[in-house]
MARKOLLO-67185 format. One record per residue: residue number from 1; z, x negated, y negated of N, C-alpha, C, CB in turn. Coordinates in Angstrom, 2 decimals. Atoms other than C-alpha are relative to their C-alpha. Glycine has a CB too. Layout:
# residues N
<r NUM,<Z,X,Y>,<Z,X,Y>,<Z,X,Y>,<Z,X,Y>>;
...
This chain:
# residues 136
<r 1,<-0.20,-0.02,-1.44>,<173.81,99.28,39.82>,<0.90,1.18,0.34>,<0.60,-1.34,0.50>>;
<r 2,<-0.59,-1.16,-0.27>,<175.21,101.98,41.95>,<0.44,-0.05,1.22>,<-0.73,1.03,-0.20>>;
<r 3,<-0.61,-0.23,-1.61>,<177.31,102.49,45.07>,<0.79,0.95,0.08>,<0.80,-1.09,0.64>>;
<r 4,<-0.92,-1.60,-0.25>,<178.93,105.48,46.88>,<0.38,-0.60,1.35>,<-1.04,1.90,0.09>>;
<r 5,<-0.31,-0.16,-1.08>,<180.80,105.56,50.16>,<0.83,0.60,0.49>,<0.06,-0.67,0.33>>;
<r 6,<-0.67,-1.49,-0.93>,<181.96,108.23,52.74>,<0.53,-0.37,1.12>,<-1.07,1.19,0.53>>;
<r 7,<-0.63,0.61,-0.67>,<184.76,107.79,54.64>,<0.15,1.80,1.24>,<1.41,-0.91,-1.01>>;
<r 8,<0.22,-0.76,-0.43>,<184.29,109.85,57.50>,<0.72,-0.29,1.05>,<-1.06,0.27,-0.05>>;
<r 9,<-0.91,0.16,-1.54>,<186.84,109.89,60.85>,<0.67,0.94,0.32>,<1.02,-1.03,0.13>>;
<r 10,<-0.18,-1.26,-0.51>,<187.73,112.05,63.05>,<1.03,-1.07,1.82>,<-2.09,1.18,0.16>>;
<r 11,<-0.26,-0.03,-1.07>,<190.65,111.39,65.46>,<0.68,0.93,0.76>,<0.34,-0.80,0.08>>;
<r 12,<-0.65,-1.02,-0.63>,<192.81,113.13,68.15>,<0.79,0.38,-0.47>,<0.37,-0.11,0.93>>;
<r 13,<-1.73,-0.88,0.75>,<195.71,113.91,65.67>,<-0.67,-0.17,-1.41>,<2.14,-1.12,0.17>>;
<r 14,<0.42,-0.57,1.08>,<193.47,113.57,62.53>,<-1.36,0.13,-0.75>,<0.65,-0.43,-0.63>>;
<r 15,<0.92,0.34,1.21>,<190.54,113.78,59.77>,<-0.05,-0.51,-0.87>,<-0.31,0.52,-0.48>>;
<r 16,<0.34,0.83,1.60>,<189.84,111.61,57.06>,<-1.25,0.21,-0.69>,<-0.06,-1.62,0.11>>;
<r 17,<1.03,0.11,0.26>,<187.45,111.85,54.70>,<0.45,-0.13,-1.60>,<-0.91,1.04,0.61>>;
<r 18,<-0.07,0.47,1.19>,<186.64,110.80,51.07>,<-1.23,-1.03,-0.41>,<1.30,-0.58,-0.07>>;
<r 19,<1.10,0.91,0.22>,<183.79,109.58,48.88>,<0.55,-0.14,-1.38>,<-1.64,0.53,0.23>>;
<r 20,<-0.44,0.67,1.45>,<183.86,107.45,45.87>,<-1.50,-0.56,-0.08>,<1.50,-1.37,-0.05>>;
<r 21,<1.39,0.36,0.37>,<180.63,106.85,44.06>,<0.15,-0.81,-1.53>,<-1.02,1.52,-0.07>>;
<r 22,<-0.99,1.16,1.13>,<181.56,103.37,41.59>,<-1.75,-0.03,-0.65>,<1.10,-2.17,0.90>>;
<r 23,<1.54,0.64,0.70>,<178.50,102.05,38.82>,<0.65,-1.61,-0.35>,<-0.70,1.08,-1.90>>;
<r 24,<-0.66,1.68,0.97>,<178.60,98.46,37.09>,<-1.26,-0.76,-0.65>,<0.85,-1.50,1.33>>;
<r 25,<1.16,0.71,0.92>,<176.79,96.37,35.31>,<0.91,-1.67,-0.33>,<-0.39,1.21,-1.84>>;
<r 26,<-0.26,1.26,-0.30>,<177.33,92.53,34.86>,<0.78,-0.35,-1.64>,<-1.54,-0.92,0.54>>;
<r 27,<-0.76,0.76,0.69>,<179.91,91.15,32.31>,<0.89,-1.07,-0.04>,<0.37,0.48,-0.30>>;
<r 28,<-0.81,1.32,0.02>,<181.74,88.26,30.69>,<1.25,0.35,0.80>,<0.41,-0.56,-1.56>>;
<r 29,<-1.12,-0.23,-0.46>,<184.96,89.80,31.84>,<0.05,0.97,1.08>,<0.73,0.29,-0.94>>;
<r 30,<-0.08,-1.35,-1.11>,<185.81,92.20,35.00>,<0.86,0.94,-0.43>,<0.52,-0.33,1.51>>;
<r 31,<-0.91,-0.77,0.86>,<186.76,95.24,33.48>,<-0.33,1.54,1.48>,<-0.74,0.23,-2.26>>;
<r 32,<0.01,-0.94,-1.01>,<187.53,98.26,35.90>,<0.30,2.06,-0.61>,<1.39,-0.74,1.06>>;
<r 33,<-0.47,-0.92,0.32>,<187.65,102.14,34.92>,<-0.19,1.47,0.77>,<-0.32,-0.10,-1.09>>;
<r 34,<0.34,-0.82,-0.71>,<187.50,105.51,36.12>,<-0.70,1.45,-1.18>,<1.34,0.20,0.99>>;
<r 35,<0.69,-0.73,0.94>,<185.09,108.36,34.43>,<0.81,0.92,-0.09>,<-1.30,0.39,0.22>>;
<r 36,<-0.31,-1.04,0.33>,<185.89,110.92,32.52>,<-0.07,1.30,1.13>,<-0.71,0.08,-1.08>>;
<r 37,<1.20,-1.64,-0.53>,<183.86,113.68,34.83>,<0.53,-0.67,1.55>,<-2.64,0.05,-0.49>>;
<r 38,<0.53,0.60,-1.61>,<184.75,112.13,38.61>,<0.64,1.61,0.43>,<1.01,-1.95,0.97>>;
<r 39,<-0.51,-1.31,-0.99>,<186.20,115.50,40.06>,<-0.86,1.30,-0.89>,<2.19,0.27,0.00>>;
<r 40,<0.85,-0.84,0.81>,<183.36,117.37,37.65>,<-0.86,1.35,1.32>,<-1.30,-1.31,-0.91>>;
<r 41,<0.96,-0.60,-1.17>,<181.62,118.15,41.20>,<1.34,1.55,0.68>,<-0.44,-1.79,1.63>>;
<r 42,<-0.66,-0.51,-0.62>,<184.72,120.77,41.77>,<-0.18,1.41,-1.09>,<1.30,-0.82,0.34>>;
<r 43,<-0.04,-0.50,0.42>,<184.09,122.46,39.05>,<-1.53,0.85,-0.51>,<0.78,-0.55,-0.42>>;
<r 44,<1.25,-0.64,-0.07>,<180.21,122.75,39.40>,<0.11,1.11,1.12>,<-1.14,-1.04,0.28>>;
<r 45,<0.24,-1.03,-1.76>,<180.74,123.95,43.06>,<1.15,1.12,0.57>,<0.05,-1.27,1.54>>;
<r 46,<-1.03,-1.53,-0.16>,<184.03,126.45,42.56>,<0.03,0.78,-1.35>,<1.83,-0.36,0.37>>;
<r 47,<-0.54,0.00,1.01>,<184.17,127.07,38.94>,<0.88,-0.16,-0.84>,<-0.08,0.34,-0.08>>;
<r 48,<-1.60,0.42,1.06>,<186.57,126.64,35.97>,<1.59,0.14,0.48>,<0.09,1.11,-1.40>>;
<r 49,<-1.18,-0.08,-0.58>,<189.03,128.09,37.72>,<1.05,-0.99,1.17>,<-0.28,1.02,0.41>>;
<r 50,<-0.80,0.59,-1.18>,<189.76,126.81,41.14>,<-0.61,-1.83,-0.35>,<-0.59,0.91,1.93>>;
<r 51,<0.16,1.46,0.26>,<188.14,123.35,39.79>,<0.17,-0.77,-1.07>,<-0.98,-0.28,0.23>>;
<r 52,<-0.97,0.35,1.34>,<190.52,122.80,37.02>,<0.96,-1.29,0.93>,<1.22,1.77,-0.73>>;
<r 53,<-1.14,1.01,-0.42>,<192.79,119.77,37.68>,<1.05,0.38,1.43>,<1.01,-0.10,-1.39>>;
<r 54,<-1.20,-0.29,-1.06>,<195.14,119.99,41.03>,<1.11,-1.46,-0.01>,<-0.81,0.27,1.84>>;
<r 55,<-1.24,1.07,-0.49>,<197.66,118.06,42.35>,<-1.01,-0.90,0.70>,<1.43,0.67,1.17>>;
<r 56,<0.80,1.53,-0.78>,<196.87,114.58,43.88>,<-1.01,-0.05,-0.76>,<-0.61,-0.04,1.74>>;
<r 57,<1.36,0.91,0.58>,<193.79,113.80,41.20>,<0.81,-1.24,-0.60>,<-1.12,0.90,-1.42>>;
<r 58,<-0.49,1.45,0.68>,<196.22,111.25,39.49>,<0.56,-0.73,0.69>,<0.84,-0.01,-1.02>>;
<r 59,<-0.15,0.67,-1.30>,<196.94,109.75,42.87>,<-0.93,-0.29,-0.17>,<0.30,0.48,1.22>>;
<r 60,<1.72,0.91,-0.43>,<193.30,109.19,43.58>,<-0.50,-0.48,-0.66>,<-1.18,0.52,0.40>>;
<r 61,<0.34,0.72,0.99>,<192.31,108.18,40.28>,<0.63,-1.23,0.17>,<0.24,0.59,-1.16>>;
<r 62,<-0.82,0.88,0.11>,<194.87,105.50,40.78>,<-0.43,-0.61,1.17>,<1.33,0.36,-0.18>>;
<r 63,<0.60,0.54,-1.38>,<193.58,104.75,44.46>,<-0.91,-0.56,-0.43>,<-0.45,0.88,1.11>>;
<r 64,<1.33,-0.02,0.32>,<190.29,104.73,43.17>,<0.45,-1.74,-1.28>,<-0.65,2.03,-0.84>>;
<r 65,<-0.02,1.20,0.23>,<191.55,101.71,40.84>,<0.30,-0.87,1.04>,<0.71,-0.16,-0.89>>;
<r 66,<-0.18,1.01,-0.58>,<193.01,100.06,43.22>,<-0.80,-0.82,0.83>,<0.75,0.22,0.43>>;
<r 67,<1.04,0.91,-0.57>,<190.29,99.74,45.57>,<-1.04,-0.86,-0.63>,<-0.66,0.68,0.70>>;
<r 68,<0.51,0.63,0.53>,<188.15,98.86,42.69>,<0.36,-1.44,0.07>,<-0.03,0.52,-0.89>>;
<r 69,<-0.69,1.47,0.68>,<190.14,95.73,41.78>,<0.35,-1.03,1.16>,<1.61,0.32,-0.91>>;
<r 70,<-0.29,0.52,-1.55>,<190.90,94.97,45.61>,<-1.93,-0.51,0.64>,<0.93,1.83,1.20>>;
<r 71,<1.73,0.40,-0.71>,<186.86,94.67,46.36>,<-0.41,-1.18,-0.93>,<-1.47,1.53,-0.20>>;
<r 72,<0.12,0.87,0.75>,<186.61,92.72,43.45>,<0.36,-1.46,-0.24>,<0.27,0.46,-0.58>>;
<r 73,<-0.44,1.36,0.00>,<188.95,90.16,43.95>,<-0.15,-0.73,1.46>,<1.49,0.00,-0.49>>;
<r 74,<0.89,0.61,-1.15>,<187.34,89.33,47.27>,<-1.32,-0.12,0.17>,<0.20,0.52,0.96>>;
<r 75,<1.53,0.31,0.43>,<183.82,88.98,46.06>,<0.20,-1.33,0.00>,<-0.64,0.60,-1.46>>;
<r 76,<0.55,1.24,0.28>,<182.77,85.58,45.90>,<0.09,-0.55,-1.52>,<-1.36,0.09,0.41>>;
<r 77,<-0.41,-0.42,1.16>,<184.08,84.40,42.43>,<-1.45,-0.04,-0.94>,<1.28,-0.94,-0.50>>;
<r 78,<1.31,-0.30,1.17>,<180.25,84.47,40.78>,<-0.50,1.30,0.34>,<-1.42,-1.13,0.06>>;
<r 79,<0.22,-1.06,0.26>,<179.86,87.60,41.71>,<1.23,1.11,-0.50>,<-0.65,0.26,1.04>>;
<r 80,<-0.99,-0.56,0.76>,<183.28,88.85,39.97>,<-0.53,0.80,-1.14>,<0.87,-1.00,-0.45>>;
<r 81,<0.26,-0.46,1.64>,<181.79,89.26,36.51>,<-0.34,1.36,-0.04>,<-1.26,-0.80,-0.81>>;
<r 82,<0.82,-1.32,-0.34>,<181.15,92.92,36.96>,<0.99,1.13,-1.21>,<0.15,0.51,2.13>>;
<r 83,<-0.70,-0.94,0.58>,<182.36,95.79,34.61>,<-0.31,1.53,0.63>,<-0.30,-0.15,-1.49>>;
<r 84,<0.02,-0.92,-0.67>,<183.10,98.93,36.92>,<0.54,1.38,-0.33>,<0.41,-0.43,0.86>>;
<r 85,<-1.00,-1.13,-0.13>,<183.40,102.50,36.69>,<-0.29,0.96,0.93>,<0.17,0.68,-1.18>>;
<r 86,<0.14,-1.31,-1.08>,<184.02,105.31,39.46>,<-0.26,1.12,-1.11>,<1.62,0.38,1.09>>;
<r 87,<1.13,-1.20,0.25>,<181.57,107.90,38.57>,<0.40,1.10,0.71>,<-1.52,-0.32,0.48>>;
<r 88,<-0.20,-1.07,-0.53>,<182.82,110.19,41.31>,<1.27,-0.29,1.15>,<-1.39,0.51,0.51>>;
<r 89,<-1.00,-0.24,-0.94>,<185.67,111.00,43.74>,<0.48,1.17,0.57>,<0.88,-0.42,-0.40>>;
<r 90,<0.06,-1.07,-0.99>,<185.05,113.70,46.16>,<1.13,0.03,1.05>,<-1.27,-0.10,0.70>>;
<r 91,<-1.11,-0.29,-0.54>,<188.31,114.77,48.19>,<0.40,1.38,0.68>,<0.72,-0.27,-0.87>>;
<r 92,<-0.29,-1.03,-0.54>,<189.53,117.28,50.70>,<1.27,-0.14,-0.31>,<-0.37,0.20,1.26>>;
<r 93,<-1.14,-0.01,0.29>,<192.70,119.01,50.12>,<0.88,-0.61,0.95>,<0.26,1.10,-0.27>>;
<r 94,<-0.20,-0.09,-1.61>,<193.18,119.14,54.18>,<-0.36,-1.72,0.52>,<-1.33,1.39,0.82>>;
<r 95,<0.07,1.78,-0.46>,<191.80,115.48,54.99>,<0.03,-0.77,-0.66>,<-0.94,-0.58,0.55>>;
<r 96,<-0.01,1.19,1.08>,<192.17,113.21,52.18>,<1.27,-0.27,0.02>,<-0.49,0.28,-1.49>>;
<r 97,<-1.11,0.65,0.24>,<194.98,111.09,52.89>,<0.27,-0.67,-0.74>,<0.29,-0.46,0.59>>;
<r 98,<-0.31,1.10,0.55>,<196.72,108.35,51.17>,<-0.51,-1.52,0.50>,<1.27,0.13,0.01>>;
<r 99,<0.83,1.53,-0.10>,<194.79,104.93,50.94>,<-1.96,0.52,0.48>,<1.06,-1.28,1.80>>;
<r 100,<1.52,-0.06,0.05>,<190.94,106.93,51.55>,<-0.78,0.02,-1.06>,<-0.40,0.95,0.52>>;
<r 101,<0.80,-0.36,1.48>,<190.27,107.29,48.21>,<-0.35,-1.73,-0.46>,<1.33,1.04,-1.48>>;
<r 102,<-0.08,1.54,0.68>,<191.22,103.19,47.83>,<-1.18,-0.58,0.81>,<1.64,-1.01,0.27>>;
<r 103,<0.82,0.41,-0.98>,<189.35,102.61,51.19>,<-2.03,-0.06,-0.75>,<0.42,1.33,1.41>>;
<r 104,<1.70,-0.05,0.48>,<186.06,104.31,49.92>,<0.01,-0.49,-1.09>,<-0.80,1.37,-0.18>>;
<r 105,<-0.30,0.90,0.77>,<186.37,102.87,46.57>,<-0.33,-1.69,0.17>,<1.22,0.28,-0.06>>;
<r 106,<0.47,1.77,-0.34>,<186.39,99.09,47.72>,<-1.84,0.11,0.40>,<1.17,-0.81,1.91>>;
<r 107,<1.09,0.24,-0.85>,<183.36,99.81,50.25>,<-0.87,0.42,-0.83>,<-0.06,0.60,1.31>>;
<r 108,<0.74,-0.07,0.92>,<181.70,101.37,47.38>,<-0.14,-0.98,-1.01>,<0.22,0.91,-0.40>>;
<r 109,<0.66,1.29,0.16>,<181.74,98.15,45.80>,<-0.43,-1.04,0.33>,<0.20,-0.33,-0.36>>;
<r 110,<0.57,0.69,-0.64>,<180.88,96.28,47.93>,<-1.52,0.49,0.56>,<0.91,-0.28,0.84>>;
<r 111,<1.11,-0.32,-0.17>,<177.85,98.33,48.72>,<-0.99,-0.05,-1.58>,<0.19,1.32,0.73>>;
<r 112,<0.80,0.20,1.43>,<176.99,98.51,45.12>,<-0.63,-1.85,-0.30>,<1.39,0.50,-1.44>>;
<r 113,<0.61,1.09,0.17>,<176.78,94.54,44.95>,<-0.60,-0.89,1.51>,<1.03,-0.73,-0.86>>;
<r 114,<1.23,0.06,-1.02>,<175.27,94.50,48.53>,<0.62,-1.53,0.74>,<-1.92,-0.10,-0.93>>;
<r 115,<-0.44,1.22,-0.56>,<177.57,91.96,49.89>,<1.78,0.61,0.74>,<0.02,-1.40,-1.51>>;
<r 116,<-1.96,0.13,-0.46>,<180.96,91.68,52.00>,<0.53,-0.15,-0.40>,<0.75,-0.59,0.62>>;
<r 117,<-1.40,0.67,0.69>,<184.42,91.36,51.02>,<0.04,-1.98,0.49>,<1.77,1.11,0.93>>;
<r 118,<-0.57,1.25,-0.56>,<185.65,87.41,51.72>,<-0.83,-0.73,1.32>,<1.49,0.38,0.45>>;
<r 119,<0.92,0.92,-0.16>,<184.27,85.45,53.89>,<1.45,-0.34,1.78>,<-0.38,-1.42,-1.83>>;
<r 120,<-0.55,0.43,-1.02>,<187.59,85.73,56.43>,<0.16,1.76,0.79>,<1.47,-1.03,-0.45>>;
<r 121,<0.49,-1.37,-1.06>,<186.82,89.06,59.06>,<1.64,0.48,-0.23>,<-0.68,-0.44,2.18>>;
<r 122,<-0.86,-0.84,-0.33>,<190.12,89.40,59.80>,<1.05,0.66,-1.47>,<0.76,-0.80,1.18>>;
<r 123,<-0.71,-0.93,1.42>,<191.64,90.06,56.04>,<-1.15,1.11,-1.08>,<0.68,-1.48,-1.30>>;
<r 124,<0.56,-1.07,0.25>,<189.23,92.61,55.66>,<0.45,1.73,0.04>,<-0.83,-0.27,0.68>>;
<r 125,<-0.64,-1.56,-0.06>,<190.44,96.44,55.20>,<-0.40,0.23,1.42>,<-0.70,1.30,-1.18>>;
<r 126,<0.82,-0.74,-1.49>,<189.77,98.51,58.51>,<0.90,1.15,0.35>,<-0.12,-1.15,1.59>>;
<r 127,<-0.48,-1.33,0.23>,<190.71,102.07,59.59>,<1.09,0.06,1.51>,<-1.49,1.28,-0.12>>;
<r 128,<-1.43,0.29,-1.57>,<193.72,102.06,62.80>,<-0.75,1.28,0.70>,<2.51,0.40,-0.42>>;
<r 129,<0.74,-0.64,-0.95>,<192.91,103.93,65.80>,<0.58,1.77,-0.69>,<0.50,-0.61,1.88>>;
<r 130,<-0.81,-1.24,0.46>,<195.10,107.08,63.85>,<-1.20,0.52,-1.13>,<1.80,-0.43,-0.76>>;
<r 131,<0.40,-0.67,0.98>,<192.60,107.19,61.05>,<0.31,-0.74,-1.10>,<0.46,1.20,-0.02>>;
<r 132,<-1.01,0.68,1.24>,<194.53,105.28,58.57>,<-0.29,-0.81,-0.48>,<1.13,-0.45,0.15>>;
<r 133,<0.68,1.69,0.31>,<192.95,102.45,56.40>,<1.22,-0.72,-0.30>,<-1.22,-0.24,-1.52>>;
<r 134,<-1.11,0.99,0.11>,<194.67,99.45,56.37>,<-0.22,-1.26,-0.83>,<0.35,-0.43,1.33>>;
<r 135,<0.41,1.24,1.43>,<194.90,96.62,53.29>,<1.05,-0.73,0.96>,<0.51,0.34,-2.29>>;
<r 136,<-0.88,1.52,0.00>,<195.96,93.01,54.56>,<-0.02,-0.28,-1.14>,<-0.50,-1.31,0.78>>;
């Protein structure tokens, strides 16, 4: 299975944006990781140089768990069993804030297993009128 999602907003004081593209496959245990290659796409599309490691990838790698493990533990608990890894994590230097990387992340698993978080609306993530995702 496969899910990606693009966090795309645009308000009067900012931009957000950020995609996270998660895989999985069904196991005894929920195991969560992040690929080797997810910022690989920086180095197809600038070369070795300018798409060598920067600052903030071990932030977003770390986002990028969290939302994993945050979508997960609001699944429905028979659909838990899942062993996940982010495949990709596309990022602007200029709009990629703190918490879009976690944001897209979740919604990318939740699109991957084709279902909602929980079952209560209002402790659902959601983005503030600024742009800003927000974890209850």
């Amino acid at each position: 299975m496969e899910g990606s999602y693009e966090l795309l907003r645009q308000t009067s004081r900012w931009a957000r944006f950020a995609r996270v593209t998660v895989s999985g496959e069904a196991s005894a245990e929920p195991a969560v990781q992040v690929g080797t290659d997810v910022f690989g796409w920086r180095v197809r599309s600038y070369g070795p140089t300018v798409g060598a490691v920067q600052v903030g990838d071990e932030q977003f790698r770390a986002e990028a768990l969290d939302g994993v493990r945050y979508a997960l533990a609001r699944l429905p608990e028979e659909s838990r069993g899942l062993s996940v890894s982010v495949v990709e994590i596309v990022t602007s230097p200029v709009d990629t804030g703190p918490g879009d990387v976690k944001f897209a992340a979740a919604q990318a698993v939740w699109t991957m297993v084709g279902r909602q978080p929980g079952r209560q609306p209002h402790r659902q993530p959601w983005i503030d009128a600024d742009g800003v995702p927000v974890f209850p």
